[in-house]
C-alpha positions in Angstrom: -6.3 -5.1 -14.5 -4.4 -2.9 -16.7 -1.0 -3.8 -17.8 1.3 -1.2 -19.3 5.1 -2.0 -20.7 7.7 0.4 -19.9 11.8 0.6 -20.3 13.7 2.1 -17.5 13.0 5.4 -16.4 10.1 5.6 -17.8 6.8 6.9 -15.9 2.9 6.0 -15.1 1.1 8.6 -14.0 -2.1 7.6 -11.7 -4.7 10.0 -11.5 -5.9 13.4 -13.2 -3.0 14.2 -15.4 -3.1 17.7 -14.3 -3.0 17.2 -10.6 -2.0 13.3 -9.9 -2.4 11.3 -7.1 0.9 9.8 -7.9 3.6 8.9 -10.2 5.5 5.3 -10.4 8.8 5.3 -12.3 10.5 2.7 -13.6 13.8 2.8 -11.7 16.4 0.4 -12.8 15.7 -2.8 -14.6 19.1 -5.7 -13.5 17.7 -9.2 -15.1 14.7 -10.2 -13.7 14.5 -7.8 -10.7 12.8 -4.4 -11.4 13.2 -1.1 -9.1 10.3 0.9 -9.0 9.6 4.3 -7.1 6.4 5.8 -6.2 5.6 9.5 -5.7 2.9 9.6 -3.6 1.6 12.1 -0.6 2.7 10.3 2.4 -1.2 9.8 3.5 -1.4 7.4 0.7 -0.4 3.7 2.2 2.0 1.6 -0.4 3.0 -1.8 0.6 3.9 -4.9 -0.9 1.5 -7.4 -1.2 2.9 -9.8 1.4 3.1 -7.0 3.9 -0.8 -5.9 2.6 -1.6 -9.5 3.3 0.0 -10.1 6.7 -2.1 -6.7 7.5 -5.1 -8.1 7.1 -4.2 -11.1 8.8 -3.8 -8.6 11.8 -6.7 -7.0 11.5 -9.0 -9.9 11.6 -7.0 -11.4 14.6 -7.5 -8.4 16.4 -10.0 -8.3 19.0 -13.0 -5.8 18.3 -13.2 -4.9 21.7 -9.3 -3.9 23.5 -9.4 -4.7 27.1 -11.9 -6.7 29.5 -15.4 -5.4 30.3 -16.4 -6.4 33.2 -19.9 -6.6 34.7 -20.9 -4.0 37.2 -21.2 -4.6 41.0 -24.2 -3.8 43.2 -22.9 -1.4 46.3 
């Protein structure tokens, strides 16, 4: 894990610094809360990691097979 100190407004950039994946920016620091903003192609999935969590909670609850097969009849 990398950790990386920052002051408000202040940017990472992830990727290739030519052509980046994304940027995060520090956007307002009140107390202990933190705003931050990504800048990322929309393709690129960001979630918190509750909401990542309860994801793959879903995922493995989900059935692998949607719907009922059923075994064929003889005519």
């Amino acid at each position: 894990m990398l950790v990386i100190t920052r002051r408000e407004g202040e940017e990472v950039v992830i990727g290739d610094p030519k052509n980046p994946i994304g940027v995060v920016r520090i956007a307002s620091v009140k107390g202990e809360r933190v705003r931050i903003a990504f800048d990322f192609p929309r393709e690129v999935e960001i979630h918190r990691r509750e909401i990542a969590d309860q994801i793959i909670i879903e995922l493995d609850e989900s059935p692998a097979v949607i719907g009922e097969i059923k075994p064929a009849t003889a005519h």
